[in-house]
C-alpha positions in Angstrom: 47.6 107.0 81.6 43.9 107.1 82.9 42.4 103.5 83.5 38.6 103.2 83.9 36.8 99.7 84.9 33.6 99.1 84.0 30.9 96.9 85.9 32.1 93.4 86.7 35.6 94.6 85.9 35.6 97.2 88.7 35.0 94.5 91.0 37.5 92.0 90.0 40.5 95.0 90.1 38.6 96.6 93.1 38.8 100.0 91.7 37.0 101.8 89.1 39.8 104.6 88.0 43.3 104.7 88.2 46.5 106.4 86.7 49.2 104.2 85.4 52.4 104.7 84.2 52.9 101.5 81.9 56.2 99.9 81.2 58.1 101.3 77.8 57.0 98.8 75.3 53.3 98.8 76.0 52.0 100.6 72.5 48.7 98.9 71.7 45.6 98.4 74.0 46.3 94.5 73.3 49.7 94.7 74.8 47.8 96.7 78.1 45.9 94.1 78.8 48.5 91.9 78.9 50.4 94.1 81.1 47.7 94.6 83.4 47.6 90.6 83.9 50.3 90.8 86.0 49.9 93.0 88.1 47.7 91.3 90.7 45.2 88.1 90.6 42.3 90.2 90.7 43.7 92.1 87.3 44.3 88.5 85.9 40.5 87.3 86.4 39.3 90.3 85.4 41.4 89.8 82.0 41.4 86.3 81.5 38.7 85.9 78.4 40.3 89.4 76.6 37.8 88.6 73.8 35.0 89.5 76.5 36.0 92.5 77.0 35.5 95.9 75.2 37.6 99.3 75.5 37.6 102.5 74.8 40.5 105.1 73.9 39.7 108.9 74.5 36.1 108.0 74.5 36.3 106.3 71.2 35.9 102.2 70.7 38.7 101.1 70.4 40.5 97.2 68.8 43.2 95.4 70.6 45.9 96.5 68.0 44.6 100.0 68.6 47.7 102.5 69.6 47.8 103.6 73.2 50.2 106.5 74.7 50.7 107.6 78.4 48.4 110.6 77.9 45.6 108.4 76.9 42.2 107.7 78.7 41.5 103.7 78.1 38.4 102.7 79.6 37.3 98.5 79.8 33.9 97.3 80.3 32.1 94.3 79.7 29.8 94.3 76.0 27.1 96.2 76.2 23.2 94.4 75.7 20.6 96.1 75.2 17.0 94.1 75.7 
């Protein structure tokens, strides 16, 4: 799976892409997140407010309940403003 982090994100994981091979189990973009939590401190501030985040699955936006498989792009950024 293909990870991309958007603004503020990309500094809080300190990397802007990366490929991931999720544990079995993880099936929604929901369930991702909470995966990705765990995996370092930086992950879990950058996740901490999930409603605060947006994300993207093969370019499209995407809901936390939305289905993700290991062949998937998922992309996070922060919502977008426009002034």
């Amino acid at each position: 799976m293909r990870i991309l982090y958007f603004a503020w994100l990309r500094g809080k994981v300190g990397t802007g892409e990366e490929e991931i091979t999720p544990p079995v189990g993880i099936a929604t973009v929901g369930q991702l997140i909470d995966w990705l939590k765990t995996r370092s401190p930086g992950y879990a501030e950058a996740f901490a407010q999930p409603g605060l985040i947006r994300a993207a699955v093969n370019q499209e936006y995407a809901k936390l309940d939305q289905a993700v498989a290991a062949s998937d792009e998922v992309a996070f950024f922060p919502p977008v403003t426009g002034g």
